[in-house]
Structures are given as structure tokens and as C-alpha cells.
N, C-alpha and C positions, 0 to 999 in steps of 0.2 A: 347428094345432100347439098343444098344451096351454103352460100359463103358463108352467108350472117348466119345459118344454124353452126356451124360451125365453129364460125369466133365465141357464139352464144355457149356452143358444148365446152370448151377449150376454161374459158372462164370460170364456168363452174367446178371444172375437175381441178384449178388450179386453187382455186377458194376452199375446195375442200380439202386439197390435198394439204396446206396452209392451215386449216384448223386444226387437221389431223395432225400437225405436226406441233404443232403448237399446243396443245393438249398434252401430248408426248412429253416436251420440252417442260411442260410445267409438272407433267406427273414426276417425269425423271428427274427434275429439281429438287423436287418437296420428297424426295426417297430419303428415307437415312443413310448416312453412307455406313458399310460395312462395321461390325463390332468388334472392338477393340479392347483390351484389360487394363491400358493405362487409360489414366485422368489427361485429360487436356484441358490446360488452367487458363481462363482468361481472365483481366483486369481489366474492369469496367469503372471508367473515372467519372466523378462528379459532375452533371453537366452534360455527358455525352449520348449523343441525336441516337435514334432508332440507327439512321442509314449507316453511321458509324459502327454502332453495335454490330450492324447484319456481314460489314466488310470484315471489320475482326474476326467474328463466329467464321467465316470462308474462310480468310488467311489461317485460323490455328488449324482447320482440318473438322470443323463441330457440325457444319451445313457443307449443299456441295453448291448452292448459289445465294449469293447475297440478294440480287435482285426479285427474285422470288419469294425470298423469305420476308423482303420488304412490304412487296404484295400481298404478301400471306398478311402481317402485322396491320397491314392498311384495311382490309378485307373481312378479318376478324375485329377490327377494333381495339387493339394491342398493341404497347411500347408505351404508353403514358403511366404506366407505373412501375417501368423498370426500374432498379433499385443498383446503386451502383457498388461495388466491390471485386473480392476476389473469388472467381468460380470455377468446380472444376465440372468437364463434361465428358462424356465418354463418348465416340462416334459411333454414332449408331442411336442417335439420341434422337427424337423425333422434334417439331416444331413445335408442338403442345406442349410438351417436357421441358424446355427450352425455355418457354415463356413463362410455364411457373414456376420454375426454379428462378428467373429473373424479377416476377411477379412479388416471389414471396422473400426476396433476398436469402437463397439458401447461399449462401456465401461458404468460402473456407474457414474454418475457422482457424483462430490465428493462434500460432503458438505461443505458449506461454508457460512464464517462471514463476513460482512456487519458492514460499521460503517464512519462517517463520521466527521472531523475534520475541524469544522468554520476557516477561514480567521483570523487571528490574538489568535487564543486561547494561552493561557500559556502552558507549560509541563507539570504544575497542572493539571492546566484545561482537555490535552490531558488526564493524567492517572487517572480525575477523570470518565471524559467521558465512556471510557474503563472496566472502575471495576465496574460500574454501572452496566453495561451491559454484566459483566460478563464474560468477556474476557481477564483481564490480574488483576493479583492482584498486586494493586496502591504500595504498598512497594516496592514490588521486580521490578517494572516498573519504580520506579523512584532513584533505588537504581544502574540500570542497566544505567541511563541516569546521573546518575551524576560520575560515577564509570565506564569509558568506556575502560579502558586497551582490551574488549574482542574484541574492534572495532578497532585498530588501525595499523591491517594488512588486514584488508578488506575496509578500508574507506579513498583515501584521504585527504575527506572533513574533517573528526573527525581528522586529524594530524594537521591540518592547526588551530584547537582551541587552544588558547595559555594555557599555565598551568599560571594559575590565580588563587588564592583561594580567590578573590574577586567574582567572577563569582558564582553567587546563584544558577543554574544548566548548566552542561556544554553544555546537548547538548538542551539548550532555542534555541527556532529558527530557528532549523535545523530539527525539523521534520515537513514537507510539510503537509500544512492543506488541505485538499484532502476527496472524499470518497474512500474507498478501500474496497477490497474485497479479504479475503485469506482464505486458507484451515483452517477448523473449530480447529483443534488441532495448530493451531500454537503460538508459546510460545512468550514470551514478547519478546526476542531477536529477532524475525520473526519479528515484527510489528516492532520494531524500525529501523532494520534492512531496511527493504521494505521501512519506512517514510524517512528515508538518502536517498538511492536511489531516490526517490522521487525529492526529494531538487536538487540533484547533475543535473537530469533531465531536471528540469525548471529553471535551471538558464540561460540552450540555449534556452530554449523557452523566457526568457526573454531579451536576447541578443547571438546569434549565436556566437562575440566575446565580451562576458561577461568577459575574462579575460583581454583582450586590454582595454577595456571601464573603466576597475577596477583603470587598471593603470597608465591610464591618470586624475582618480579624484585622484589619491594619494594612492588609499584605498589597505588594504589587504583583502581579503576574510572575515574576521570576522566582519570587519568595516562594510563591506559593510552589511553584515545580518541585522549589528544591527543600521544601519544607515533604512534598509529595514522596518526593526522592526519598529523602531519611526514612520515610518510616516505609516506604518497598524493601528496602535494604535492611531493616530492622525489624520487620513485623513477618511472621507466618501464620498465624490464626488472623483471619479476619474481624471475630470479634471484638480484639485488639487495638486494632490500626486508632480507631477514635479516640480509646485510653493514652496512648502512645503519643499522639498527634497534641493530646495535651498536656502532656507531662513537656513536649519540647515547647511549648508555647507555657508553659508554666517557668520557667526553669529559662526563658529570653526574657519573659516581665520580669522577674527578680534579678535578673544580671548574671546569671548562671551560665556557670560551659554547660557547652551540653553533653558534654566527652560520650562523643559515640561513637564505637568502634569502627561503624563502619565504612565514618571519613577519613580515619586512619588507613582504612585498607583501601580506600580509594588513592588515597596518598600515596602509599606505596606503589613503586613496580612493579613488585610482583608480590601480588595479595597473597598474605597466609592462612592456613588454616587456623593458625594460632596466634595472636598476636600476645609480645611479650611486653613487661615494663620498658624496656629499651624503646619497643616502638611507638610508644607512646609521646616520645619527645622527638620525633621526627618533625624537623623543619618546613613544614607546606603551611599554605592557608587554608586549606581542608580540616587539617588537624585540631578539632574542637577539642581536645583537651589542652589545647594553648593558646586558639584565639577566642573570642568571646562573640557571641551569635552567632548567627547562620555561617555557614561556608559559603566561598562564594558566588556557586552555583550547585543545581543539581548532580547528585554522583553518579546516577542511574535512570531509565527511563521506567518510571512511576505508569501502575495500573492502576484505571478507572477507581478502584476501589481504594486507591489509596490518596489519589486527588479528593474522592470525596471526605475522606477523613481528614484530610489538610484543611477543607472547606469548613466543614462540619465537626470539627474535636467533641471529645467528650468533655465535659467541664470535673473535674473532682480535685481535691488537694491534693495530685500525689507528685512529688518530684524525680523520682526515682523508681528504675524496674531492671529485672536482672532476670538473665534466661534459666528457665527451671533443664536440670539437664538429663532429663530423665525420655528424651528425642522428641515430645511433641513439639518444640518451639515454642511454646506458651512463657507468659512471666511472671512474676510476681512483683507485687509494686509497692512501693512506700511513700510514705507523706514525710519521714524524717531520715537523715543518714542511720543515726542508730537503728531503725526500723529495716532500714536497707543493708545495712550488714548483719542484720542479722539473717536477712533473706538471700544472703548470698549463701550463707550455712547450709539454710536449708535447701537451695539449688545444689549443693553438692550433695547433700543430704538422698537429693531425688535419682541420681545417679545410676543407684541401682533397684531401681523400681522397674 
């Protein structure tokens, strides 16, 4: 065999041998690697290139070549709508797989805290709720609620609360009794944070013009919370709350206490079941059976339904209502004291019904 066939043979066995291998190299690339039972989690930051992507997916163990996989992305037309977050993959995951799970943002999903806040609870009440359950520690929760300078460029609900040093916590009232659901790390400023919003929320749920409505009963914004307040605390039939709503808006235009118990039992330390005549001359400014209009903020955090009754009263003469005590919570109401005592009779009267 002459030279030049030679060099001639020599060249093509090496070209081939070079595809051959090279084929190889890419088949054995683009293999999955072996199957695994755990997740291998990667985080995919905002921002970040295909070529980045394809070195992570090598480094956690997801591919066995980044460079390939890049090719592969180039090749197919792929990486321009990867979606960034946290993902978990198993090995043994193909490249197709890969990409639509990146494709379609099947992310981890993230954990999350559960918790729910009754109709009328206190700010106690919310931060005892809370620390119970191990989600916010009740100091610094209610250190943050009575101490709000950190809210008064992001809220402005929390501007519109007057500076009172009468007011036993500033932001009573204003966190929306709701169940919520937030990412597991988030701090007390989070939840209080989220329970405003909240508030600001359902005030158009409870009138679309909740501010027109405000300003034809007189009220400002805080009035109204804590006009909302009184009668969550005071009303169980809903049919009620509007009757209710007007009797305490009857009973502020004549000059009247509004002696309702259940600024008394906000007043107190520790609410009773029963309040007695003693406790009726407890020294607070809560204590409407001594000072005269509103208290001077909300006692409790008011439901949708009972803002809208604060917005919306029912208009009637009656000044006076008294709980029937026969366990509906329903009342009976009066337009005069003697009408009213006598309705007290008859709530004892219903006792045993």
C-alpha cells in the first residue's frame, strides 16, 4: 500500500473513531443517572442564565453533565421560560422532565402557618392565641401593637389612630378576625402587618363607600371601629347589630352613658362572667357607665357585619335593650327607662323557657 493511501486510511479511522466517541460521550451524558428515593432540592434565583442552571443541576447530583445539558437546551430551543424558585428533583430524572418542571414552575411548595382569629377577640386574646401556638412571642407581639412608629409609612389606617395615652392598646380593633395562612418564618410584624391589611380590605366589603357613609354619621374612622367594636361585643343575632348600632348612636346625640357592659369587662383584668354593681365603678376610661360617649378606642376586633351596622344603623326611638335570658342572646328594647325596666322583668321572666 502506497504512503498517501495510508495517511488517507489512518485519517478516516481516526474521524471515525472521534464520532464514535463523541456520540458515546453525548449518549452517556444525556443518561439519567441512577434512581434515587430522596428529593434533591435546588434553588433557582431570580435572574439566573440557563449555563448557571445546568452547573447547579451537575453540582446537586440532578444531570451527569452540565455541558450537555446546555446543548441539549440550545438544541431544543429551551431555558427561556425557566421560572425561578425552589425545586426538588430525584436522580434519575430525564432532561425532558427537567425542563418542564422548570417550564411550568412546579416549585416546592412552601410551608406554611394556619391560624385563626374569632369575631370580636382582644389583642390579648389575638397574642395569646398566637404564642400558644407558637408563632409569635406575646411580648414582642404586643410590644409591636402598642409601639407602632414601624407602621406609619406603610398604613394609612394606623395614621388615622389618634395619639391617646388613654387608649390600652393602640392598634385594638384593627386587626381583622379572619383565618390566615402565611409563610411559616414570618415574624410578628408579618402578621400584624397582613391583620391591617386585612381591616383596610373589609371595610369595602362592608360598604363600597364606607367613607361617605362614615361621614354622614359624624364619624371618623376610629369612631367608627370602636362604635363597630361595641356592638361585636354586645350583639349575637345578627338581625340585631343595626337596632343596636342605633340605640348607641341614640343614647351619644342625647348625652347619654352608654353603660355597656362590655367596656366594663374590657376594663377589667380579668373579665367576668358576671359583672357585679361594684364593678361598675371601676376607675378606666373604658368604663361607660362613668364617662360619657364613646370609649376611647375599640375593645375588640369587629366583624364585617358589625362595621356594617356601625355604617348603616337602624334609625328607631329606642334608647335602651336588655338581654332576654332564655340562651338565644337576642334583646328586647325600649324607647323609655320604665319600658326598660320593665323589660328587664321580663328577661328574667325568660329564664326558664
Amino acid at each position: 500500500m502506497r504512503t498517501g493511501s495510508k495517511v488517507l486510511l489512518a485519517i478516516i479511522l481516526v474521524v471515525a473513531l472521534a464520532a464514535g466517541g463523541g456520540t458515546w460521550y453525548i449518549w452517556n451524558g444525556m443518561k439519567p443517572l441512577p434512581k434515587e428515593e430522596r428529593d434533591i432540592t435546588v434553588t433557582i434565583d431570580q435572574g439566573t442564565g440557563t449555563a448557571k442552571i445546568a452547573s447547579q443541576l451537575e453540582a446537586e447530583g440532578v444531570i451527569r453533565n452540565a455541558l450537555i445539558f446546555k446543548g441539549y437546551l440550545k438544541w431544543s430551543k429551551e431555558g427561556a421560560r425557566f421560572q425561578a424558585g425552589t425545586y426538588a428533583f430525584q436522580a434519575g430524572t430525564t432532561f425532558d422532565e427537567i425542563i418542564a418542571k422548570l417550564n411550568q414552575g412546579d416549585v416546592v411548595p412552601e410551608e406554611m402557618i394556619r391560624f385563626t382569629i374569632p369575631e370580636g377577640f382582644t389583642i390579648e386574646q389575638v397574642a395569646d392565641t398566637l404564642s400558644k401556638d407558637g408563632i409569635v412571642d406575646k411580648a414582642e407581639f404586643m410590644q409591636l401593637a402598642d409601639d407602632t412608629a414601624w407602621l406609619t409609612d406603610t398604613s394609612s389606617m394606623v395614621q388615622a389612630i389618634p395619639d391617646n395615652d388613654k387608649l390600652r392598646h393602640k392598634l385594638e380593633g384593627y386587626l381583622f378576625p379572619e383565618t390566615y395562612e402565611l409563610k411559616k418564618d414570618s415574624s410578628a410584624k408579618d402578621i400584624i402587618t397582613r391583620m391591617i391589611q386585612e381591616t383596610e380590605k373589609r371595610l369595602t366589603e362592608a360598604s363600597p363607600s364606607w367613607e361617605t357613609d362614615m361621614k354622614k354619621q359624624g364619624l371618623t374612622l376610629h369612631e367608627l371601629m370602636t362604635v363597630a367594636s361595641l356592638i361585636e361585643r354586645e350583639v349575637v343575632v345578627d338581625a340585631e347589630r343595626g337596632l343596636v348600632a342605633g340605640v348607641i348612636y341614640n343614647r351619644v346625640g342625647e348625652g347619654m352613658k352608654l353603660q355597656i357592659d362590655a367596656t366594663v369587662q374590657y376594663a377589667l383584668d380579668k373579665p367576668k362572667e358576671r359583672l357585679y354593681y361594684k364593678d361598675l365603678e371601676i376607675d378606666s376610661p373604658y368604663n361607660t357607665y362613668k364617662i360619657e360617649g364613646l370609649p376611647p378606642g375599640p375593645i375588640a376586633g369587629p366583624s364585617v357585619a358589625s362595621i356594617e351596622a356601625a355604617l348603616h344603623p337602624k334609625q328607631s326611638d329606642y334608647f335602651y335593650y336588655v338581654t332576654k335570658k332564655d340562651g338565644t342572646g337576642s334583646h328586647l328594647f325600649a324607647k323609655t327607662f320604665a319600658e326598660h325596666q320593665r323589660n328587664i322583668e321580663k328577661s328574667k321572666q325568660t329564664a326558664g323557657e
